[in-house]
C-alpha positions as CSV (number, residue, x, y, z in Angstrom):
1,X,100.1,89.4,111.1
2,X,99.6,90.5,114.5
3,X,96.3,90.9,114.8
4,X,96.1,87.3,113.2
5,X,98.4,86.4,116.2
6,X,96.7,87.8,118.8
7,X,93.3,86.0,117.7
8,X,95.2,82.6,117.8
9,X,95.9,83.5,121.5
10,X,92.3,84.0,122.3
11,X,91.1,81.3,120.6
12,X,93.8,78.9,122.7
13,X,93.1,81.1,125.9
14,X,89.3,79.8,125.4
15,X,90.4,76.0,124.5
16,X,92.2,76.1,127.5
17,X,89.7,77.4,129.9
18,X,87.1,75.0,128.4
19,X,90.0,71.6,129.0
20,X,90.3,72.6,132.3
21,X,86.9,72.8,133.7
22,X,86.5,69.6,131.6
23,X,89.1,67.9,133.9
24,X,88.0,69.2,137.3
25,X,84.6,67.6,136.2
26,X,86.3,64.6,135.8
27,X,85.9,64.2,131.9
28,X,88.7,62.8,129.9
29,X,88.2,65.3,126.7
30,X,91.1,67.4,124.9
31,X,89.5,70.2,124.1
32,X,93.0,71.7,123.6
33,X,93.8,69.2,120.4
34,X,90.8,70.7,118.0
35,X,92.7,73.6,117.8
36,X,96.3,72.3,117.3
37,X,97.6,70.0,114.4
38,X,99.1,67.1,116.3
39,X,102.3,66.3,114.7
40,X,102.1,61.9,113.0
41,X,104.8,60.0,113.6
42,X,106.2,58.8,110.1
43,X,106.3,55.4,111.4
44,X,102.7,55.2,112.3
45,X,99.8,54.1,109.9
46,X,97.1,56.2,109.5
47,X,93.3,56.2,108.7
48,X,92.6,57.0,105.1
49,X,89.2,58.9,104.5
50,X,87.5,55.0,104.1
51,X,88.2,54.2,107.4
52,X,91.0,51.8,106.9
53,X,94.2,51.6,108.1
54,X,97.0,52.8,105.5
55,X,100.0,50.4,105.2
56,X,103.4,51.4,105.3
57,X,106.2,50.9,102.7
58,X,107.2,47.0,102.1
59,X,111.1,46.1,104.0
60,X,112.8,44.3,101.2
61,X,115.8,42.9,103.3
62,X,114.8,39.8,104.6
63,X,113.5,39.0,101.3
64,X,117.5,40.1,99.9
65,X,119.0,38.0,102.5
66,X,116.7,35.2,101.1
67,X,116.5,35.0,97.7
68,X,120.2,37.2,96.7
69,X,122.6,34.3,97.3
70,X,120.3,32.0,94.3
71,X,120.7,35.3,92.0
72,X,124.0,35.0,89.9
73,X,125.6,36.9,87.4
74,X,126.7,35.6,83.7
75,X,129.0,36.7,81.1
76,X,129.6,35.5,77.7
77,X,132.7,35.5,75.5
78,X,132.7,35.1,71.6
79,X,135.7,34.5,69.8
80,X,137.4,38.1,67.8
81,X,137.7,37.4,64.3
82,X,140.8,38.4,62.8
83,X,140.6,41.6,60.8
84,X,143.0,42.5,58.4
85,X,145.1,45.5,60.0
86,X,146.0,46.9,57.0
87,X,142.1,47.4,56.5
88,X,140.6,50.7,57.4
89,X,136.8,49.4,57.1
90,X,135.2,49.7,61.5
91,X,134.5,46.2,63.0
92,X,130.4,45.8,63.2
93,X,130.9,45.7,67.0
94,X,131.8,49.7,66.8
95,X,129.5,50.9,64.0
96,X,127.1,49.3,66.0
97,X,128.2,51.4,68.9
98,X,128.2,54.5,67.2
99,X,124.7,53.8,65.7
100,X,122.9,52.8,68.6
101,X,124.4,56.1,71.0
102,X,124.9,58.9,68.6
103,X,122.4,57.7,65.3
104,X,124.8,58.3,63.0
105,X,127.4,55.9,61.0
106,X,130.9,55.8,62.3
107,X,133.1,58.3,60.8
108,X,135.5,56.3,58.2
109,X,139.1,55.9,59.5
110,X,140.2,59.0,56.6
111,X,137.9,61.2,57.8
112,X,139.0,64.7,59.7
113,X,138.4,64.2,63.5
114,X,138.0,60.4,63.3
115,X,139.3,58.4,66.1
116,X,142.1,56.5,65.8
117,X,141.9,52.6,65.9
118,X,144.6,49.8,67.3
119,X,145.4,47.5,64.7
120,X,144.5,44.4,66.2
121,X,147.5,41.9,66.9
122,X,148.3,39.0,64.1
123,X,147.6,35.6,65.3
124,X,144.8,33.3,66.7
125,X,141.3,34.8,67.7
126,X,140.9,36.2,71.4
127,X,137.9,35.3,73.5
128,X,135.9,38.8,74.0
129,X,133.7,39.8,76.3
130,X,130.4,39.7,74.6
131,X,127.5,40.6,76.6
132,X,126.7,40.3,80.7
133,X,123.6,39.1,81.6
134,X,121.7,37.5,84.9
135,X,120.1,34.4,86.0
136,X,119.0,32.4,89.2
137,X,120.0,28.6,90.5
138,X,117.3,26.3,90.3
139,X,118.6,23.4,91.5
140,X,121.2,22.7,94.4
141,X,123.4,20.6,91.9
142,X,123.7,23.6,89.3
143,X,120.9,23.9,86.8
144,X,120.9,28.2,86.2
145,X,117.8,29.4,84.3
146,X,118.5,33.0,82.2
147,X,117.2,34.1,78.9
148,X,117.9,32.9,75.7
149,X,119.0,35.8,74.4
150,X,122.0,36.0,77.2
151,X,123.8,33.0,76.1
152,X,122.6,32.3,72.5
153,X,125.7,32.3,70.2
154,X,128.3,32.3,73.1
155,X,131.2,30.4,72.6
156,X,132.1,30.3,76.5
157,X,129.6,31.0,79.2
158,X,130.8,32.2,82.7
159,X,128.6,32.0,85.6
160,X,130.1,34.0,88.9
161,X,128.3,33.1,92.5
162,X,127.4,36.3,94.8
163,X,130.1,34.3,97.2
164,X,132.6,35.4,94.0
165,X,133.1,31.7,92.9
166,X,133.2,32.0,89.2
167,X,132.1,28.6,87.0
168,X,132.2,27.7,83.1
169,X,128.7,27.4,82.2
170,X,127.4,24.3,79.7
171,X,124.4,25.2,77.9
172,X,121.9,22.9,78.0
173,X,119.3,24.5,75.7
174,X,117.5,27.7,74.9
175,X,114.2,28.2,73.7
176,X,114.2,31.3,71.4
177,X,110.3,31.3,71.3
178,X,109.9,31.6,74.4
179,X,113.5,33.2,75.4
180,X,114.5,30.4,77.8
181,X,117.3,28.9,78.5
182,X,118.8,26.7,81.1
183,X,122.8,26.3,81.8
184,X,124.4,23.7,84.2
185,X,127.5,24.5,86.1
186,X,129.7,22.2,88.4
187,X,128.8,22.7,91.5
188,X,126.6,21.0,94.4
189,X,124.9,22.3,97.6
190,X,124.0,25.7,95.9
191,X,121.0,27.8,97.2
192,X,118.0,27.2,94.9
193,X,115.3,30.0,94.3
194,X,111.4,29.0,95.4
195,X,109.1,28.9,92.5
196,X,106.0,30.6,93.2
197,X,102.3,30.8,91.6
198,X,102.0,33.2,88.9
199,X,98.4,32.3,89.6
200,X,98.1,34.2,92.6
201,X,99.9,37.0,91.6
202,X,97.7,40.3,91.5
203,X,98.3,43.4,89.8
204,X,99.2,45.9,92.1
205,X,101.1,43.6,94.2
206,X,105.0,44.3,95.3
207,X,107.6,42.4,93.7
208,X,111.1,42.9,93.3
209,X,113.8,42.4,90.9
210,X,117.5,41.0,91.3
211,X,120.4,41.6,88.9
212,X,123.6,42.9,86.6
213,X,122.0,45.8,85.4
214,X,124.8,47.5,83.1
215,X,127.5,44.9,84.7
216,X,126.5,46.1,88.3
217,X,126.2,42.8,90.2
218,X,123.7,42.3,92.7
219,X,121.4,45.1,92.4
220,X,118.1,45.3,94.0
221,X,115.0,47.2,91.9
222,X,111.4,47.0,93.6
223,X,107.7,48.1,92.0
224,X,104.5,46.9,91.5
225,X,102.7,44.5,89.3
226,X,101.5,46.6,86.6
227,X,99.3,44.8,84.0
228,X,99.1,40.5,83.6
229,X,98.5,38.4,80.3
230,X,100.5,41.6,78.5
231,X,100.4,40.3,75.2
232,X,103.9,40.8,73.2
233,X,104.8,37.7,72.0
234,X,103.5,34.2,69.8
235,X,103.6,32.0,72.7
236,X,103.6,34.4,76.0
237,X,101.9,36.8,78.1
238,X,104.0,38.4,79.9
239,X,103.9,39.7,83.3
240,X,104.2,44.0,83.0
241,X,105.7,45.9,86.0
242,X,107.0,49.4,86.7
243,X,110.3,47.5,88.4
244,X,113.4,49.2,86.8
245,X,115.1,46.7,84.3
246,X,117.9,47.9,82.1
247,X,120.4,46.2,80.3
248,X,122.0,43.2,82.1
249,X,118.8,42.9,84.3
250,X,117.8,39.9,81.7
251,X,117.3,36.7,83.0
252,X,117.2,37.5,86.7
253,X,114.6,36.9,88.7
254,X,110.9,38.7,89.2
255,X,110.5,38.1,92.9
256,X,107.3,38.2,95.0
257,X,106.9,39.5,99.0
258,X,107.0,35.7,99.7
259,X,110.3,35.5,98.1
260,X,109.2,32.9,95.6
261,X,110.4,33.6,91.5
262,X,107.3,34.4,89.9
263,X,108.7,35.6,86.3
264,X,112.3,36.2,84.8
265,X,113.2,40.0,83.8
266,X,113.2,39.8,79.8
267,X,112.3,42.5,78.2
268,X,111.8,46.6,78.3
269,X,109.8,48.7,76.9
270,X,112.0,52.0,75.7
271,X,112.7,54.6,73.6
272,X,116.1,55.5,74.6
273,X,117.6,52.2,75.8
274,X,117.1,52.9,79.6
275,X,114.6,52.2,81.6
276,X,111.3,53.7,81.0
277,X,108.8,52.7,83.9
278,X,107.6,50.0,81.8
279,X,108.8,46.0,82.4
280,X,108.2,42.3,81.0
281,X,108.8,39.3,82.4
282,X,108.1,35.8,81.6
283,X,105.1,33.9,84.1
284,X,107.5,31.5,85.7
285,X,104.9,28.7,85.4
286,X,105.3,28.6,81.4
287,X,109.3,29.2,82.1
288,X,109.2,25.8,84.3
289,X,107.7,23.8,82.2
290,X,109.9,24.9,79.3
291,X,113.0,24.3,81.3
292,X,111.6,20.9,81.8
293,X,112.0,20.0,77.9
294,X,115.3,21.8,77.8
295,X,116.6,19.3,80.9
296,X,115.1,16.7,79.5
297,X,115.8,16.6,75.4
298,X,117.5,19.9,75.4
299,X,114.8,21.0,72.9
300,X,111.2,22.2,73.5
301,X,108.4,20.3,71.4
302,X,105.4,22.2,70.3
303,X,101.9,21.4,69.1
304,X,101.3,23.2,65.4
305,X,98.5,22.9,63.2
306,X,99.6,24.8,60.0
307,X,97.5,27.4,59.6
308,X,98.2,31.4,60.0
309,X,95.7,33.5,61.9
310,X,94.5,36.8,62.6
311,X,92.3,38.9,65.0
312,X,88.2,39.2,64.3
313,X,87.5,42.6,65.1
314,X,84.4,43.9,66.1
315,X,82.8,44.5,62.7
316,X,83.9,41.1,61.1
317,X,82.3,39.5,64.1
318,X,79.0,41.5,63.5
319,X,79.2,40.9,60.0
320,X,79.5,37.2,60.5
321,X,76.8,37.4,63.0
322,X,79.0,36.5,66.5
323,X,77.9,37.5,69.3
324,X,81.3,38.9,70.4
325,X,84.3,39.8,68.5
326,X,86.5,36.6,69.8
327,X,88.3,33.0,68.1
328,X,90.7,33.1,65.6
329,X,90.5,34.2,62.1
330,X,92.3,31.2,60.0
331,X,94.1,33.7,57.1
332,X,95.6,30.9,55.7
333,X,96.2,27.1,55.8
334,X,99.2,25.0,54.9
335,X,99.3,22.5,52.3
336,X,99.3,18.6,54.3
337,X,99.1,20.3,57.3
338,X,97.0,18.8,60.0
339,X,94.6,21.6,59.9
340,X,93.8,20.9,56.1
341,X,93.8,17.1,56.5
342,X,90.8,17.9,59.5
343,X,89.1,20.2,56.5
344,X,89.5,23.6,58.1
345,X,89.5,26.4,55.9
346,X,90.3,30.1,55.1
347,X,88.2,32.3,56.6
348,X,86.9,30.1,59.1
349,X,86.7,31.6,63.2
350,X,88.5,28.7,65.5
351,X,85.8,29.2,68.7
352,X,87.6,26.7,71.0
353,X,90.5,24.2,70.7
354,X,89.9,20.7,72.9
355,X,86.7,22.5,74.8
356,X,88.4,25.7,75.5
357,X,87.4,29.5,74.7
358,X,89.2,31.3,72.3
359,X,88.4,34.8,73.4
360,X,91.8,36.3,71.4
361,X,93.7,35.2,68.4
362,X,97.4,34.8,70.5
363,X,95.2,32.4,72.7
364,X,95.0,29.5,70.2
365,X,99.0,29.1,69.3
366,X,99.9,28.6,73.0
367,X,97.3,26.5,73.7
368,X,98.3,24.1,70.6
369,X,102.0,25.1,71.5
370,X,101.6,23.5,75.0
371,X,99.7,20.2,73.4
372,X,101.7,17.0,72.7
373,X,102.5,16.4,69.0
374,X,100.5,13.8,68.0
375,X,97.6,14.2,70.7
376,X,93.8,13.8,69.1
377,X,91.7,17.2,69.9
378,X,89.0,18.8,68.7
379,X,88.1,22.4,67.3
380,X,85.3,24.0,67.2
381,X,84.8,26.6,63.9
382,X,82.8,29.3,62.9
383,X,82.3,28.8,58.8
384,X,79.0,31.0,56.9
385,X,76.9,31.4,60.0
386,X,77.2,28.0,61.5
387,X,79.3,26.3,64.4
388,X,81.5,23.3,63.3
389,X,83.5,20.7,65.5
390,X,86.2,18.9,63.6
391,X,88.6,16.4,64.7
392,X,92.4,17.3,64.8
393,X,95.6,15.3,65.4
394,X,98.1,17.7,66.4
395,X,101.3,17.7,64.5
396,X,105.3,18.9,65.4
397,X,106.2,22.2,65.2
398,X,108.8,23.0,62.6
399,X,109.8,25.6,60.8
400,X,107.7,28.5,58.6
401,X,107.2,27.5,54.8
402,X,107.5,30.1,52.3
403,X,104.0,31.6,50.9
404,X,103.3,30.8,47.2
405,X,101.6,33.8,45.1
406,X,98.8,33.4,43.4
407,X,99.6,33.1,39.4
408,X,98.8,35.8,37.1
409,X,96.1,34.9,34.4
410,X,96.8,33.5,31.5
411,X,94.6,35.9,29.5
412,X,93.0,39.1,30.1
413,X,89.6,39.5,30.6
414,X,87.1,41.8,30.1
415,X,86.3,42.7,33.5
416,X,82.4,43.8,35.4
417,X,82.6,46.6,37.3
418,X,80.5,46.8,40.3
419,X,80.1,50.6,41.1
420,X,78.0,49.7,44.3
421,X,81.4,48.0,46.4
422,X,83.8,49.7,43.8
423,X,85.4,46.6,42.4
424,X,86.1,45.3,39.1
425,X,86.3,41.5,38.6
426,X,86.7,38.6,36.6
427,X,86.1,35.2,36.3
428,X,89.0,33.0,37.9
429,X,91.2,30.0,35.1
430,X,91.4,27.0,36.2
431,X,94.5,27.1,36.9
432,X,93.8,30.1,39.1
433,X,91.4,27.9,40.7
434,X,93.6,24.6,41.3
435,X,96.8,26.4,42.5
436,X,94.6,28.3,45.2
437,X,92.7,24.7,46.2
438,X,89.3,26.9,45.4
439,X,86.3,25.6,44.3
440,X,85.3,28.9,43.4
441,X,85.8,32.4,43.6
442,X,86.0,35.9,42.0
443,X,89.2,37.9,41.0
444,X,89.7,41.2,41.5
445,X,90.8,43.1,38.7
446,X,90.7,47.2,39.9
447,X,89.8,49.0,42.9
448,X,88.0,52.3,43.7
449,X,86.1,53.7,46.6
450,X,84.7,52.3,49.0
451,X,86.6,49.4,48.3
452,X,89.9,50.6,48.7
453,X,89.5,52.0,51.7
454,X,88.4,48.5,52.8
455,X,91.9,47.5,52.2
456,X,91.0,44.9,48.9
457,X,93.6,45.1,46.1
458,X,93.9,44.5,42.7
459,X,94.5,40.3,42.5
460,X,92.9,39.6,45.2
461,X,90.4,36.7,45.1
462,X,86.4,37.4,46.6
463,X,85.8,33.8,48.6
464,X,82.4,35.4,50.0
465,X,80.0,37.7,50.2
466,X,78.0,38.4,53.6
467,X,79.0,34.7,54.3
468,X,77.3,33.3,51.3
469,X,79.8,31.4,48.8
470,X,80.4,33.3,45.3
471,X,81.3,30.9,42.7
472,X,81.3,33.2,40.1
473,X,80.7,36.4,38.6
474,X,76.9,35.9,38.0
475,X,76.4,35.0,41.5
476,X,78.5,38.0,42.9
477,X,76.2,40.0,41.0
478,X,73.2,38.8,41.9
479,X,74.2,39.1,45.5
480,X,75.5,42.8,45.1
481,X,71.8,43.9,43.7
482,X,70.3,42.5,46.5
483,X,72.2,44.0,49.3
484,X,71.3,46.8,52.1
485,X,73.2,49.9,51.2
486,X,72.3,51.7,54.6
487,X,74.5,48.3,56.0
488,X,78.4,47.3,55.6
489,X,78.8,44.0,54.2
490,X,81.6,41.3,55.2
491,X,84.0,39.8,52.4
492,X,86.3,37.4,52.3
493,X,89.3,37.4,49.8
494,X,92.4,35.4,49.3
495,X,95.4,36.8,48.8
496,X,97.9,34.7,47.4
497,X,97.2,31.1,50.2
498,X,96.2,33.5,52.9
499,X,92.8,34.6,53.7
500,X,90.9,37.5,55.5
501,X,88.0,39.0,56.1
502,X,87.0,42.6,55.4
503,X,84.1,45.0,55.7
504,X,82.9,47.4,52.8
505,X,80.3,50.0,53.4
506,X,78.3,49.9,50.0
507,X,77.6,52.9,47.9
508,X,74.2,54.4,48.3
């Protein structure tokens, strides 16, 4: 250690000798400093091995000062029901409890150790607190935006002010698609949030979140932007951030360094109820505009066509001869639905709706979502190898109709067995054929390898076979002895009304 010592002596004693004959000759060089570490301010930036300057940590107060007096917080009562005291069966409110936080049922009432219960007083129901939530003003004359999930089923909503001014809220809708809703309290002058565009938003970028999170009012949480168009949902991608959101966060405000809302808190991702580093929030632009209908009609309209989709994955799409793997597969279409009156069909790719790209399967429900009922567009398919444009008037949503099952047949029939796909099939009855709106098609009677790994079952109904039409047996046949066994081939069945396509690798 000393010798070390005594050679960081010398080394200075040199440095020294060489700064000071630098000075006397009138040049302004530290020699000194190449030998010491020069202690960095904290506060300073500093060159990072680019070149560039280093940025220091964002300062959220101004933008607390700003936007925290439009951030309020909301709690919802339901009415008790009255329990029978003489019963010794737990309320759903505390088996829930005990099955969310210690995954187990709660102990019956008789049981050693139990916990003992109150019996709850004899009369009319009390008004209990049911759930604390968050939202933000966006209007000056009362209008609060939250989730839907905050207020749905409430029978009173209360809406307290960070100024401690506590309101009765009026819901005014709630979107449960979307998880929107809009309440209106009595009040005028408040502080409104800015809206910002979700537009310019970049992953990566600071934001900040405002909130209740387990009943703590006014809490401040800050990340980053961690991922954009996250898809989770029918009719939203959501914004993904590493902000920490925890229960009671929902429904406040996602908040940019410009202090303009950019999304609202909605959603976690966790395995333990907490927060987990992982965030959702809804793109204010698409909460806007469904706030819009709820002010307006107090319901949200949506564009539908009637068919139910699916993803083309990358060896349908090369099966089928697409470029890319990108549209929507149509798995099924409902009966008098605008898309059957325009003459779309199972198993055919939507490519665009009204001019625009398809590249994913969510894409095409909120485009049609956000179109008018009743507005004329146009959709481009993908049916055996060839592009299609069809018409469409674009009905109402409503809600899901229950899918009919194909019927059994009426007699059994000798089945072919094709050893080369591992299928045995049959011809389809009339009936078969009528219920199912086919013109043709052949049924699947037993599956083997490599079929079944394919995912076909037994009942299933072969539509096509490397995008050529089989009618019947005798043409399925024909087809199988003619194919390329060193190449999968792409089917399309029906199960029951709904249609997919699959991909079987033939035996050799």
């Amino acid at each position: 250690m000393a010798r070390s010592f005594t050679w960081d002596c010398s080394v200075l004693k040199a440095h020294w000798y060489a700064c000071r004959a630098s000075l006397l000759a009138g040049l302004c060089v530290t020699a000194l400093s190449a030998a010491l570490v020069q202690p960095v301010s904290a506060q300073s930036s500093q060159p990072s091995a680019s070149g560039t300057m280093v940025k220091g940590l964002p300062d959220f107060t101004e933008l607390v000062e700003q936007v925290g007096p439009s951030v309020v917080n909301i709690r919802t009562l339901e009415k008790a029901a009255v329990r029978d005291p003489q019963s010794s069966e737990p309320d759903a409110e505390m088996q829930e409890f005990f099955r969310r936080f210690f995954g187990v049922p709660m102990p019956a009432p008789n049981a050693p150790n139990a916990p003992r219960q109150q019996r709850p007083n004899r009369g009319q129901p009390d008004e209990q607190p049911r759930g604390v939530g968050s939202g933000f003003i966006l209007s000056a004359d009362g209008f609060v935006m939250t989730n839907a999930h905050v207020v749905e089923g409430a029978d009173q909503v209360l809406v307290t002010l960070p100024d401690k001014r506590e309101f009765k809220a009026r819901i005014v809708g709630l979107d449960k698609r979307t998880d929107v809703a809009v309440v209106k309290i009595e009040a005028t002058g408040l502080p409104a949030v800015k809206i910002g565009d979700v537009n310019r938003l970049k992953v990566g970028e600071w934001v900040m979140a405002i909130g209740s999170p387990f009943g703590l009012d006014n809490t401040v949480t800050a990340g980053i932007v961690s991922a954009k168009q996250r898809d989770t949902g029918d009719y939203l991608s959501f914004i993904q951030t590493d902000v920490a959101i925890n229960p009671g966060n929902s429904g406040g405000p996602l908040i940019n360094m410009r202090g303009e809302v950019v999304g609202i808190n909605s959603q976690i991702y966790s395995r333990s109820g907490g927060f987990m580093g992982i965030s959702f929030a809804i793109p204010i632009d698409e909460a806007v505009r469904v706030s819009e209908q709820l002010r307006a009609t107090g319901k949200v309209q949506r564009g539908r066509l009637g068919v139910q989709i699916d993803q083309v994955t990358k060896e349908v799409a090369e099966s089928l001869g697409l470029s890319k793997a990108q549209g929507a597969l149509v798995r099924g279409v409902e009966q008098g639905s605008p898309a059957e009156k325009a003459g779309i069909e199972p198993g055919d790719i939507i490519l665009k709706f009204d001019g625009k790209p398809i590249e994913k399967s969510s894409d095409l429900p909120r485009m049609v979502g956000n179109t008018k009922p009743g507005t004329r567009s146009t959709i481009q398919v993908w049916r055996r190898g060839n592009l299609k444009d069809m018409p469409i008037s674009v009905g109402e949503f409503e809600a899901d109709k229950p899918v009919k099952k194909a019927a059994a047949p009426d007699k059994p029939q000798a089945g072919v067995v094709l050893k080369v796909l591992g299928l045995t099939v049959s011809e389809m009855t009339d009936a078969q054929k009528k219920e199912l709106k086919l013109r043709g098609g052949v049924r699947v009677d037993a599956v083997a390898e490599p079929a079944s790994r394919s995912g076909i079952q037994e009942g299933d109904v072969i539509v096509s076979l490397a995008n050529i039409e089989t009618p019947n047996v005798q043409a399925l046949e024909a087809m199988v002895s003619k194919l390329d066994r060193s190449k999968p081939v792409s089917i399309l069945i029906r199960r029951g009304e709904w249609a997919q396509y699959t991909v079987i690798r033939p035996v050799r």
